[in-house]
C-alpha positions as YAML, in Angstrom:
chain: A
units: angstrom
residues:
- id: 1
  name: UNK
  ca: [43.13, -14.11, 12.53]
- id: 2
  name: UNK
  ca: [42.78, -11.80, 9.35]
- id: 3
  name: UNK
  ca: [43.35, -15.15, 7.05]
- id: 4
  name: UNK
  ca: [40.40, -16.83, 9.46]
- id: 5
  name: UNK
  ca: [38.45, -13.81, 8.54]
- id: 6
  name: UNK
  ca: [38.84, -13.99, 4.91]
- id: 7
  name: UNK
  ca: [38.69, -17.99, 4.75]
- id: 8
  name: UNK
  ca: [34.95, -17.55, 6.34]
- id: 9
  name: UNK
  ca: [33.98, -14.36, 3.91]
- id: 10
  name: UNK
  ca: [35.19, -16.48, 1.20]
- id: 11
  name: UNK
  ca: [32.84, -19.57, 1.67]
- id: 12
  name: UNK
  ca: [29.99, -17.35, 2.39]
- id: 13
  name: UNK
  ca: [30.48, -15.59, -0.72]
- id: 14
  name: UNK
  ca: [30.49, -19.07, -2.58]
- id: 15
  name: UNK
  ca: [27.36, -20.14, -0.94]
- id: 16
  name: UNK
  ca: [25.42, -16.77, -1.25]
- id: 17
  name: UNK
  ca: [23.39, -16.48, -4.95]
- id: 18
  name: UNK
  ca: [25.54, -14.03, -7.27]
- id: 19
  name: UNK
  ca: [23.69, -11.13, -8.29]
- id: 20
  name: UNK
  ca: [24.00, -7.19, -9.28]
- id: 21
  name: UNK
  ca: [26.27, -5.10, -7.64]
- id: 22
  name: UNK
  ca: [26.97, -4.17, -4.30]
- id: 23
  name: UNK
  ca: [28.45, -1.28, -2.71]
- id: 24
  name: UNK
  ca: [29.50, -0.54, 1.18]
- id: 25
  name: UNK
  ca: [30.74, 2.51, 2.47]
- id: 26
  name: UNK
  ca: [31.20, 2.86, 6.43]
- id: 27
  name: UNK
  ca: [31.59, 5.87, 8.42]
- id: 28
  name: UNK
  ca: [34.45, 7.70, 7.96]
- id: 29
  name: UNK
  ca: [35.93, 11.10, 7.58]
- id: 30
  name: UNK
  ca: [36.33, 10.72, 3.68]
- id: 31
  name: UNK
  ca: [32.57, 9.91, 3.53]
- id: 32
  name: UNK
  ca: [29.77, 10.70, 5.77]
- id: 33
  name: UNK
  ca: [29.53, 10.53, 9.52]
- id: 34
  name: UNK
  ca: [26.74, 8.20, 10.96]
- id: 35
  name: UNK
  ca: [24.89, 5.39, 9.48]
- id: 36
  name: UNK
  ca: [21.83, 6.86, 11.25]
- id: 37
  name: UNK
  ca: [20.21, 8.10, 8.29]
- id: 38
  name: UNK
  ca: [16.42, 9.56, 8.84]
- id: 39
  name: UNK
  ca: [15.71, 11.17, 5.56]
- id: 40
  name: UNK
  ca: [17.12, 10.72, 1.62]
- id: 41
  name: UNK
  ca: [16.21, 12.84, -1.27]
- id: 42
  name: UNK
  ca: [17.34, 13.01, -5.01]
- id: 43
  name: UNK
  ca: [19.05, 16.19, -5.84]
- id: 44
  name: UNK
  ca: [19.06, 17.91, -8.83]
- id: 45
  name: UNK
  ca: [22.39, 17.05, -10.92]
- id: 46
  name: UNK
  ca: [21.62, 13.50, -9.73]
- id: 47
  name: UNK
  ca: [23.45, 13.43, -6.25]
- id: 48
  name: UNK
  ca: [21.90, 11.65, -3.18]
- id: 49
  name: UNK
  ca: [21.10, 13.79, -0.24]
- id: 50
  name: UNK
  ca: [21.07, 12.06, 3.36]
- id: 51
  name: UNK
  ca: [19.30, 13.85, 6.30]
- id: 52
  name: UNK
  ca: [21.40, 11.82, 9.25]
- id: 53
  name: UNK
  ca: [21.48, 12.57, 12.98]
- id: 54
  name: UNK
  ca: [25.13, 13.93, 12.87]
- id: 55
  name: UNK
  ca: [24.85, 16.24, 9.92]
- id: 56
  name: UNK
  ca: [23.80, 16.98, 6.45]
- id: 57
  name: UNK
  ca: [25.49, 14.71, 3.59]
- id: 58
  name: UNK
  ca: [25.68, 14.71, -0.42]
- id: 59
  name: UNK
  ca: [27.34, 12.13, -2.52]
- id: 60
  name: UNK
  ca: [28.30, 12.40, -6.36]
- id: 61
  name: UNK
  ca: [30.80, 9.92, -6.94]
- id: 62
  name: UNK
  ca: [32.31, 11.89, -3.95]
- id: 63
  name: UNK
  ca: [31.14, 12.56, -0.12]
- id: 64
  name: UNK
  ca: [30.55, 15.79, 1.53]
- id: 65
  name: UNK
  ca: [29.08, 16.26, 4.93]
- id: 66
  name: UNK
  ca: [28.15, 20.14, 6.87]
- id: 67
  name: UNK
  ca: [28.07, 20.14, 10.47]
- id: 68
  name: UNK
  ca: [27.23, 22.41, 12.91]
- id: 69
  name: UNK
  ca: [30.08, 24.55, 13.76]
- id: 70
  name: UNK
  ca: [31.49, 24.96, 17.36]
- id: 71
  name: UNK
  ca: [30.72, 28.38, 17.37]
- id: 72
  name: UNK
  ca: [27.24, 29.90, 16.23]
- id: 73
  name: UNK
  ca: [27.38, 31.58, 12.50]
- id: 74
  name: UNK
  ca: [24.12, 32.80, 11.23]
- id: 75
  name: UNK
  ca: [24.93, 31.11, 7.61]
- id: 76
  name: UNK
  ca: [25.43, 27.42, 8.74]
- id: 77
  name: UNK
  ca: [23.49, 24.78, 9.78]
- id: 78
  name: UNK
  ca: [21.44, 25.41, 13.45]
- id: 79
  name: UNK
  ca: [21.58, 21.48, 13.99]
- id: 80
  name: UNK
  ca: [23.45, 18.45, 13.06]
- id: 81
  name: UNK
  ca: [20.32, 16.72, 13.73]
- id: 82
  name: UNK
  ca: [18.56, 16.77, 10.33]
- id: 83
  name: UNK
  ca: [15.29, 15.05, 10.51]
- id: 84
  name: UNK
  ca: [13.89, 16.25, 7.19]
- id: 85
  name: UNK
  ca: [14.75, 17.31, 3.25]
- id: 86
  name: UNK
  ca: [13.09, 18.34, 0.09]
- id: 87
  name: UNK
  ca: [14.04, 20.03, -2.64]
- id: 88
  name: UNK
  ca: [11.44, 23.47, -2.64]
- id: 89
  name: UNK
  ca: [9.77, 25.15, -5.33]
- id: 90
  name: UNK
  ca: [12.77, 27.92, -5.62]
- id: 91
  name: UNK
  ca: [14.80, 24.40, -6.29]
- id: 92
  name: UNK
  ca: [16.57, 24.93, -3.30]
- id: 93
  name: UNK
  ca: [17.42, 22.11, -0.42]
- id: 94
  name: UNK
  ca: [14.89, 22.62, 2.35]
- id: 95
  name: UNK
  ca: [16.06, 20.73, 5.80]
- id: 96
  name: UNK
  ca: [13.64, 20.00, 8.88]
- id: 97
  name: UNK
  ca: [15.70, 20.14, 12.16]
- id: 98
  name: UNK
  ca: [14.49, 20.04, 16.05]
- id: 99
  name: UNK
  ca: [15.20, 24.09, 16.03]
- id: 100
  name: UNK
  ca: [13.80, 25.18, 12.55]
- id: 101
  name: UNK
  ca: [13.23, 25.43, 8.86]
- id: 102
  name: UNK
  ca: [16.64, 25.97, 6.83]
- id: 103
  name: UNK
  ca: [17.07, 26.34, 3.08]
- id: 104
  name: UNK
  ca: [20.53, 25.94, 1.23]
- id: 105
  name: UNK
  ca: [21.46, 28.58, -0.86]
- id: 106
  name: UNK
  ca: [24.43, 27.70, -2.48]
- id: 107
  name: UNK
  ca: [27.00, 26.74, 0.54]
- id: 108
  name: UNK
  ca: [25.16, 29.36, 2.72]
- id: 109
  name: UNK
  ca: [22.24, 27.76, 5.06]
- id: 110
  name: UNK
  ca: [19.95, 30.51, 5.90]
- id: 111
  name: UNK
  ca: [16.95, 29.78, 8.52]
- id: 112
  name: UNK
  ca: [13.87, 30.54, 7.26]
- id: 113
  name: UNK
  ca: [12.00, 30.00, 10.02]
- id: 114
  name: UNK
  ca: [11.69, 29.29, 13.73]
- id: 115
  name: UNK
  ca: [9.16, 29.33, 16.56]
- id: 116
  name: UNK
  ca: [7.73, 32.69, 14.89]
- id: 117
  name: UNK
  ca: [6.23, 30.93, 12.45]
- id: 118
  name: UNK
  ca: [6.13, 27.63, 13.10]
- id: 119
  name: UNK
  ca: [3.94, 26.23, 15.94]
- id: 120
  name: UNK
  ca: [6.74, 23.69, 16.91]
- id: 121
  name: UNK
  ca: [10.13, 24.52, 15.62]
- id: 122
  name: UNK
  ca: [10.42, 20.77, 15.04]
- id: 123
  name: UNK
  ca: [10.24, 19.82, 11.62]
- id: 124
  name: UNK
  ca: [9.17, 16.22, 11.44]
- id: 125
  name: UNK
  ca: [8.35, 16.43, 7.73]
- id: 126
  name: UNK
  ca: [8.85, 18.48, 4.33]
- id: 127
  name: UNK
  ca: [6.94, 17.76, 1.02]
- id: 128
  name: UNK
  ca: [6.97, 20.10, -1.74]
- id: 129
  name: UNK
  ca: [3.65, 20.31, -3.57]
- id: 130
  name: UNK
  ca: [3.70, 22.78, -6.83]
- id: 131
  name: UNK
  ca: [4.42, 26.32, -5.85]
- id: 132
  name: UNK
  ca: [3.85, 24.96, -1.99]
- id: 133
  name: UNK
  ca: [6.18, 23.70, 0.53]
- id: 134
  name: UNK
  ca: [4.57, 21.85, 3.17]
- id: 135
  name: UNK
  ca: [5.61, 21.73, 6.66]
- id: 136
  name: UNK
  ca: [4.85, 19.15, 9.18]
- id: 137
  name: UNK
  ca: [5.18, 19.20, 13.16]
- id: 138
  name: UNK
  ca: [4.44, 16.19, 15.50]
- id: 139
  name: UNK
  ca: [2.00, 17.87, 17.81]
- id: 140
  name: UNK
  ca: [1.83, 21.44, 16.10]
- id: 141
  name: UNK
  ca: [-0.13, 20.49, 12.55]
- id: 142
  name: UNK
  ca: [0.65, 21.50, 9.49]
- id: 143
  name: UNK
  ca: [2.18, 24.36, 8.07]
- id: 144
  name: UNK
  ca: [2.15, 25.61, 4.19]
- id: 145
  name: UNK
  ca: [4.58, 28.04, 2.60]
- id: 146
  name: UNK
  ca: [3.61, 29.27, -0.64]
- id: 147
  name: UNK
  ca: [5.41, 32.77, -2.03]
- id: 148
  name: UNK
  ca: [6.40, 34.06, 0.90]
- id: 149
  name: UNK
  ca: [3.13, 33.23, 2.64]
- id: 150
  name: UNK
  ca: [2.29, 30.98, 5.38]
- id: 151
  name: UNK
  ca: [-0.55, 29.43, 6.40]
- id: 152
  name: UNK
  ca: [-1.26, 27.38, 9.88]
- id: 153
  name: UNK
  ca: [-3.27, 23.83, 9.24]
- id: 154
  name: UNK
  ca: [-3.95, 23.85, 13.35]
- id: 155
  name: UNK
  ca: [-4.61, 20.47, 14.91]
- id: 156
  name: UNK
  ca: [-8.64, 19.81, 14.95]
- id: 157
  name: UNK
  ca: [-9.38, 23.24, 13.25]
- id: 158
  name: UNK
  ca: [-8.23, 22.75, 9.52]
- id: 159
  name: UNK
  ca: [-5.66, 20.41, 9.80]
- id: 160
  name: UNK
  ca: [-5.26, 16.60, 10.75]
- id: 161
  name: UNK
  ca: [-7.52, 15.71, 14.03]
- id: 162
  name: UNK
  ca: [-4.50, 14.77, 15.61]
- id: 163
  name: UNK
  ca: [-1.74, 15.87, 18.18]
- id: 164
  name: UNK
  ca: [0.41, 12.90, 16.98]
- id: 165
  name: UNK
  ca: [1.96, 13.10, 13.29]
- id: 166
  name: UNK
  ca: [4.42, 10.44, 12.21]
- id: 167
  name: UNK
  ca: [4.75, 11.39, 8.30]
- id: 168
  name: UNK
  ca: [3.46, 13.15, 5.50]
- id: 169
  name: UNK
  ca: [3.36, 11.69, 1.22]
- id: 170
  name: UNK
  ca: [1.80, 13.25, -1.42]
- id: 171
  name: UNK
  ca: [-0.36, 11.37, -4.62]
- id: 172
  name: UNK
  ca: [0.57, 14.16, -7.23]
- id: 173
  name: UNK
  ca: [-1.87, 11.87, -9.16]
- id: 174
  name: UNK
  ca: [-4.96, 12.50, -7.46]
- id: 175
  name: UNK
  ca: [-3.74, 15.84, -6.33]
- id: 176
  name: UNK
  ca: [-4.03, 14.74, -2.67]
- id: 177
  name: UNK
  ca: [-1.87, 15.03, 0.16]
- id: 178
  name: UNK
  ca: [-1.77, 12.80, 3.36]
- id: 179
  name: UNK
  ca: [-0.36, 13.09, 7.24]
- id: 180
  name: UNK
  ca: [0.28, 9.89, 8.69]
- id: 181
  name: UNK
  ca: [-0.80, 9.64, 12.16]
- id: 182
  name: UNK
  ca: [-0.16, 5.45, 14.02]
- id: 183
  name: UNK
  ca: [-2.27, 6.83, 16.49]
- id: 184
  name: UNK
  ca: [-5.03, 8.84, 15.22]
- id: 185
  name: UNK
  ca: [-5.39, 7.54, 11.30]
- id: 186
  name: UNK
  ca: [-4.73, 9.31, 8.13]
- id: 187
  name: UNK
  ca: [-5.43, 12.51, 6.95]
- id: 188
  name: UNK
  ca: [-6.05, 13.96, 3.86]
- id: 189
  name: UNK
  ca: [-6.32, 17.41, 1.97]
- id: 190
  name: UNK
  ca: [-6.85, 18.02, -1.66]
- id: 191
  name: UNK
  ca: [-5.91, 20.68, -4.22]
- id: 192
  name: UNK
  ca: [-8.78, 23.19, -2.17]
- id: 193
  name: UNK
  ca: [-7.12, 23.68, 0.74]
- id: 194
  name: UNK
  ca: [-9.76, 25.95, 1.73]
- id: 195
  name: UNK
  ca: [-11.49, 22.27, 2.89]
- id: 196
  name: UNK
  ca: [-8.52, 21.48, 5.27]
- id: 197
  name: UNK
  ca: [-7.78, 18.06, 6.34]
- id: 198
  name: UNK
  ca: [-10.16, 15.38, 6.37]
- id: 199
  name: UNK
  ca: [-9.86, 11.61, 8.04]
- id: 200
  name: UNK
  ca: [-9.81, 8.89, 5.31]
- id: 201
  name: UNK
  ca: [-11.86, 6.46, 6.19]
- id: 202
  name: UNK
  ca: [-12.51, 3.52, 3.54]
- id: 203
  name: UNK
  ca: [-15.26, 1.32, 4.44]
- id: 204
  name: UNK
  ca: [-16.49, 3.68, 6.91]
- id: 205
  name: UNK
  ca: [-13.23, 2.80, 9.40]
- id: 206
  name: UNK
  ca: [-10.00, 4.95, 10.11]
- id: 207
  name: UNK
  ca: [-6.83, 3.79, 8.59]
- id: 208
  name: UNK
  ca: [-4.65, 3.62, 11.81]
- id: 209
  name: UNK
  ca: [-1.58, 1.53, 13.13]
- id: 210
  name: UNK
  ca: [0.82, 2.87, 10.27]
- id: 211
  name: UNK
  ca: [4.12, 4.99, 10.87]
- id: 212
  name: UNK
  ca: [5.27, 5.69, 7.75]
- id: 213
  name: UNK
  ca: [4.42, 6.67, 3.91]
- id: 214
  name: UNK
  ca: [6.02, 7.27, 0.75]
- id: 215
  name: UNK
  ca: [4.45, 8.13, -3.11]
- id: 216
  name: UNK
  ca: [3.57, 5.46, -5.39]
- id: 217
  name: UNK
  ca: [5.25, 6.62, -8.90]
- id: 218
  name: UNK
  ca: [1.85, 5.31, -10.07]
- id: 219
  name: UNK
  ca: [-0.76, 6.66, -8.17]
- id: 220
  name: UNK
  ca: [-1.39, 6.34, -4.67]
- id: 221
  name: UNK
  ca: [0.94, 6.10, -1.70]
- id: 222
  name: UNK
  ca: [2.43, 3.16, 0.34]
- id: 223
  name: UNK
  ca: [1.54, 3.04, 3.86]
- id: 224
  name: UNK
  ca: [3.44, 0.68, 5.86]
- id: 225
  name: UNK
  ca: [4.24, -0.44, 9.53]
- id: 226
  name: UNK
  ca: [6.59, -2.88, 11.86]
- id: 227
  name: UNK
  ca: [4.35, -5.95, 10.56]
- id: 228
  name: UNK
  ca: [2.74, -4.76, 6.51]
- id: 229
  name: UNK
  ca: [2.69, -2.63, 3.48]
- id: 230
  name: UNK
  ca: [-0.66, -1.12, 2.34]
- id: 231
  name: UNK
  ca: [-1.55, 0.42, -0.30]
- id: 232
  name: UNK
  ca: [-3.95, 3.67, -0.60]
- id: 233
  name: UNK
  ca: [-5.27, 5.00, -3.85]
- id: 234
  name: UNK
  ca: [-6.98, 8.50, -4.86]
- id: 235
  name: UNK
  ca: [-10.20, 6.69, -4.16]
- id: 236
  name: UNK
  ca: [-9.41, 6.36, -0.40]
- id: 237
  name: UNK
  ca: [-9.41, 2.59, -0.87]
- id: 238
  name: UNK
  ca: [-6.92, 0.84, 0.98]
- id: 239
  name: UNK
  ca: [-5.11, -2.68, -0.29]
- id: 240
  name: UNK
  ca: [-2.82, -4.86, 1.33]
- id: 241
  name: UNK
  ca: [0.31, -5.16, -0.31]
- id: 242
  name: UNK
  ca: [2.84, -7.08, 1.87]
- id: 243
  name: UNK
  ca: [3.28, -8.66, 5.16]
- id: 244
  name: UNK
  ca: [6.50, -9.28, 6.90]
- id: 245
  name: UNK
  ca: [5.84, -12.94, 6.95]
- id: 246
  name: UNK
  ca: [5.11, -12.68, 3.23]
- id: 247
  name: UNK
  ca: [8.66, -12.09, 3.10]
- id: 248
  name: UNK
  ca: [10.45, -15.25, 4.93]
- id: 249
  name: UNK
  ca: [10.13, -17.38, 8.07]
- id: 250
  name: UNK
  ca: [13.18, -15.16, 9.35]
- id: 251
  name: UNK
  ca: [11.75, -11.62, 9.12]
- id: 252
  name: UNK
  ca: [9.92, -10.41, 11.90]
- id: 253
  name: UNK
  ca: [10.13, -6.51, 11.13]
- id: 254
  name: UNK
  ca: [9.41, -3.83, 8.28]
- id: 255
  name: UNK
  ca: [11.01, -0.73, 9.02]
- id: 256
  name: UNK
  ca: [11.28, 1.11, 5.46]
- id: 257
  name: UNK
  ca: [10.06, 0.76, 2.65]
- id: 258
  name: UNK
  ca: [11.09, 2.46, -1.37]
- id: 259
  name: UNK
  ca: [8.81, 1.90, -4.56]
- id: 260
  name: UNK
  ca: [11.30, 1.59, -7.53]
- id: 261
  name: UNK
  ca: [10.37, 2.68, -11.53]
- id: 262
  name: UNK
  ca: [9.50, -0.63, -12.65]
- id: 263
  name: UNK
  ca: [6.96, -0.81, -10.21]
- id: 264
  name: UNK
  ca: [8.24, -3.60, -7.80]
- id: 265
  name: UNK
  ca: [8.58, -2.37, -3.72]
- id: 266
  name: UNK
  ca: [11.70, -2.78, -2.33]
- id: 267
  name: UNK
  ca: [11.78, -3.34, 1.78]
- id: 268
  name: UNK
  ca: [13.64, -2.92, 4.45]
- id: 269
  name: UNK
  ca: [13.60, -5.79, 7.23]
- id: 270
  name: UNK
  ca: [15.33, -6.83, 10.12]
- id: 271
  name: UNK
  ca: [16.51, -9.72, 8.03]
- id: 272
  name: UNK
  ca: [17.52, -8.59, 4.48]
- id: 273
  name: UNK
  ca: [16.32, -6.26, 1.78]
- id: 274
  name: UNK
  ca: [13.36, -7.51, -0.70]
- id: 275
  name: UNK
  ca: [12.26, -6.61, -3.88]
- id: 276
  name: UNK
  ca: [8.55, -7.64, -3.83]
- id: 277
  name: UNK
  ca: [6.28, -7.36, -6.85]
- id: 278
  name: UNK
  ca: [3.15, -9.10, -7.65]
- id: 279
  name: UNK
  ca: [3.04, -11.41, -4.78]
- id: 280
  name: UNK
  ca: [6.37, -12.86, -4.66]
- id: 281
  name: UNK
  ca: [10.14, -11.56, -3.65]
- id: 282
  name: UNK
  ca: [12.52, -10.91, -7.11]
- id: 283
  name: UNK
  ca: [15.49, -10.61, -5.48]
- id: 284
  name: UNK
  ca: [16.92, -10.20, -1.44]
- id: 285
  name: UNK
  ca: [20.32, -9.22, 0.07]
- id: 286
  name: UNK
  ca: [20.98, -10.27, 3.18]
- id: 287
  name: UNK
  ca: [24.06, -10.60, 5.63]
- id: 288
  name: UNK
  ca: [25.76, -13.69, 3.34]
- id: 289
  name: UNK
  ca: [26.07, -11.20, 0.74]
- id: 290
  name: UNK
  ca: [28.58, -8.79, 2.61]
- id: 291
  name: UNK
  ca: [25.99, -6.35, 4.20]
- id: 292
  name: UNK
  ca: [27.57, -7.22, 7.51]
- id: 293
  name: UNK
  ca: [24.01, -6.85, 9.00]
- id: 294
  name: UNK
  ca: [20.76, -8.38, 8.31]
- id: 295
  name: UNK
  ca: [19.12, -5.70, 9.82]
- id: 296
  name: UNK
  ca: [18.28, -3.02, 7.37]
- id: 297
  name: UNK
  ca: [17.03, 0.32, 8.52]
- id: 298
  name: UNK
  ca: [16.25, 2.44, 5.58]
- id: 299
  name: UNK
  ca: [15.84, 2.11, 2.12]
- id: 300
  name: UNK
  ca: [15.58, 4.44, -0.99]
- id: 301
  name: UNK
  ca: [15.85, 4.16, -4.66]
- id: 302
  name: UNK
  ca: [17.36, 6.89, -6.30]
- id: 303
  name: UNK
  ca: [16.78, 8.63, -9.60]
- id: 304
  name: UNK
  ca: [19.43, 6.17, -10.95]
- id: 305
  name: UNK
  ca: [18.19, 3.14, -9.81]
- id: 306
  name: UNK
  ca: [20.51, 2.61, -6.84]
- id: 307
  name: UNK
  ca: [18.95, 1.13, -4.02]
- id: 308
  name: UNK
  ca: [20.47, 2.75, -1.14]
- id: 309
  name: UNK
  ca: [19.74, 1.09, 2.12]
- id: 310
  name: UNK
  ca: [21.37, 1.75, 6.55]
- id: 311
  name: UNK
  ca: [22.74, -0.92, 8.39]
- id: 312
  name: UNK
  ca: [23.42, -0.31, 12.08]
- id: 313
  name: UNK
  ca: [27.15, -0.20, 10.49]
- id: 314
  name: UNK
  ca: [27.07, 1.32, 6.98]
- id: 315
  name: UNK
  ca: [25.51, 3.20, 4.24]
- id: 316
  name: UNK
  ca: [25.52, 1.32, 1.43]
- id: 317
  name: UNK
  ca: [23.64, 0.80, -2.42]
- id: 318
  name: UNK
  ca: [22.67, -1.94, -4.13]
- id: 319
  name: UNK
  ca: [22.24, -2.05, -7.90]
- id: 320
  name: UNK
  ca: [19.56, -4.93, -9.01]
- id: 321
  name: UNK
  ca: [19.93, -4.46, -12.81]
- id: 322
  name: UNK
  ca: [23.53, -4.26, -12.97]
- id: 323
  name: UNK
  ca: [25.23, -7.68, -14.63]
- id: 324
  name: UNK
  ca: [28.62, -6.61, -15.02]
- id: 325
  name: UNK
  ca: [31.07, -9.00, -15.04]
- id: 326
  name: UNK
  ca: [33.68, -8.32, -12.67]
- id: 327
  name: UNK
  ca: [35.29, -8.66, -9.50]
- id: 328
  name: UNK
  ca: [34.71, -8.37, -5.95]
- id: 329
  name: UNK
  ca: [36.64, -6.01, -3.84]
- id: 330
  name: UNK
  ca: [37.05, -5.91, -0.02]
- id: 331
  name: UNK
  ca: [38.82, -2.91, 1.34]
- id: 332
  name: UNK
  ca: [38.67, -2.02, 5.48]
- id: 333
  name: UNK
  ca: [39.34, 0.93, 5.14]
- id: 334
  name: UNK
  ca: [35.40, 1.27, 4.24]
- id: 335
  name: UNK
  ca: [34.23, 0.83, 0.87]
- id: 336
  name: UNK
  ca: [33.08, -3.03, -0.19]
- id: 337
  name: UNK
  ca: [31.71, -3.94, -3.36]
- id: 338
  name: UNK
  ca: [31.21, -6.48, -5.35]
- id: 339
  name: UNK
  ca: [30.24, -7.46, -9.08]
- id: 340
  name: UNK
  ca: [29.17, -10.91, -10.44]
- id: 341
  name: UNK
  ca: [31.85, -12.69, -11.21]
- id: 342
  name: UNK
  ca: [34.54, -14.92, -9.61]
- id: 343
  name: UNK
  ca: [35.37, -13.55, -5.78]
- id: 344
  name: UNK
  ca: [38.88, -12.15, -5.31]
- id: 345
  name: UNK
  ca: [39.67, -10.39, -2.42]
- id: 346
  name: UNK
  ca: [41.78, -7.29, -2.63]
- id: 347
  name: UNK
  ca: [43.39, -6.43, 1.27]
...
């Protein structure tokens, strides 16, 4: 059966386009402990930081993963469920859970806050923003923590006219800062707070139907949803970018998407990853090319250039630029990768 196995891997290896390299790593207890990943972040000696539903993970060349202990200890994390992560402006990790605001400080968590400050103990969203950190709740606003103090953005009364927040981005190019709402539109607030959050309406029309943002390195942020990418500049002018049937016959679904440094977008689909850049795909990975799923969840380029994507399997990266010759490499145990080159299988 395990020679079948190979035998099929093989071919589809020879039919699939070489390219950069790629790198799979599934759950184990030498490595992380879900593929469920709902928030990544760069940290500060370069190491990836995952926010995943069973805990809080780091990689460096190496994995580590906190939990929740059994027992409650007032220095660890209060849930495994991590929903949210920024580095703050005391360059500390900041993590979003469903029961609070915690900060790492060194390998002590301490919670910063709960429901006496925060509206909603629910922390759907984190985005630092100069000496602020902001906080975002689904149904509770927006809260801001700036040297110790803390100010309340309440729905319909200074902050987003909404009950119903999905994500928050900031444009440190226009100095402008945006809550995401499918429902209820977008939401903006500039470097005078004082002015609170105001709908952004270009062409006199709210910007609704879209789930998700992230920054564009060069002004403006992505906005994007199951079916297209948008694109919103300092302006409040909105341009398409992307739709999923830009992107194939096959792909029916956007569900993440990660600008990287040389300006291209790279999105995640429920067939394949794509690079996309000035109206045409550069480069895709799909299942053929030992993903072991077309779906793709998430995706994030780090401050290396890895694109790091979810499976419903794995965690894995992808390295576009990377030419090496090499070999390929197939281990069960959970790490996969392969380099361009002739395949060879190592069992």
């Amino acid at each position: 059966m395990l020679r079948d196995v190979v035998s099929v891997l093989f071919l589809l290896f020879l039919l699939a386009p070489v390219s950069a390299e790629l790198v799979i790593v599934s759950p184990s207890t030498s490595t992380y402990s879900t593929y469920l990943v709902n928030d990544y972040t760069n940290g500060p000696e370069g190491e990836v930081v995952f926010a995943t539903s069973t805990g809080l993970t780091f990689y460096n060349g190496t994995w580590t993963t906190y939990h929740t202990p059994p027992a409650f200890r007032k220095d660890t994390l209060i849930s495994d469920f991590i929903l949210s992560i920024a580095y703050g402006p005391d360059g500390m990790l900041w993590i979003g859970t469903p029961a609070g605001l915690q900060r790492m400080n060194g390998p002590v968590f301490e919670t910063v806050a709960g429901q006496e400050h925060l509206k909603n103990p629910i922390v759907i969203g984190l985005q630092r923003w100069d000496d602020a950190l902001w906080i975002e709740t689904s149904n509770a606003g927006v809260h801001r923590l700036e040297n110790g103090s803390w100010t309340w953005f309440k729905p319909f009364s200074g902050g987003p006219q909404t009950y119903a927040l999905d994500d928050i981005v900031l444009d440190p190019a226009s100095g402008t800062l945006y809550c995401i709402s499918q429902v209820d539109g977008v939401f903006a607030i500039g470097e005078d707070a004082s002015a609170g959050f105001n709908p952004v309406m270009p062409g006199g029309r709210r910007v609704t139907g879209f789930t998700g943002a992230v920054t564009d390195p060069f002004g403006g942020v992505y906005l994007f949803n199951r079916s297209c990418v948008a694109h919103l500049d300092g302006d409040g002018l909105e341009t398409a970018i992307v739709s999923a049937g830009d992107l194939g016959i096959f792909v029916g679904e956007i569900n993440d998407v990660s600008p990287a440094p040389d300006g291209s977008l790279w999105v995640a689909t429920d067939h394949g990853l794509f690079q996309w850049k000035d109206g045409s795909v550069l480069d895709n990975v799909y299942r053929a090319h030992g993903i072991w799923s077309n779906v793709i969840k998430s995706v994030f380029v780090d401050s290396t250039g890895r694109c790091w994507f979810s499976t419903p399997t794995a965690i894995g990266y992808y390295y576009p630029d990377n030419a090496t010759q090499g070999r390929l490499h197939f281990n069960f145990e959970g790490i996969f990768k392969r380099y361009e080159g002739a395949p060879q299988f190592s069992l």
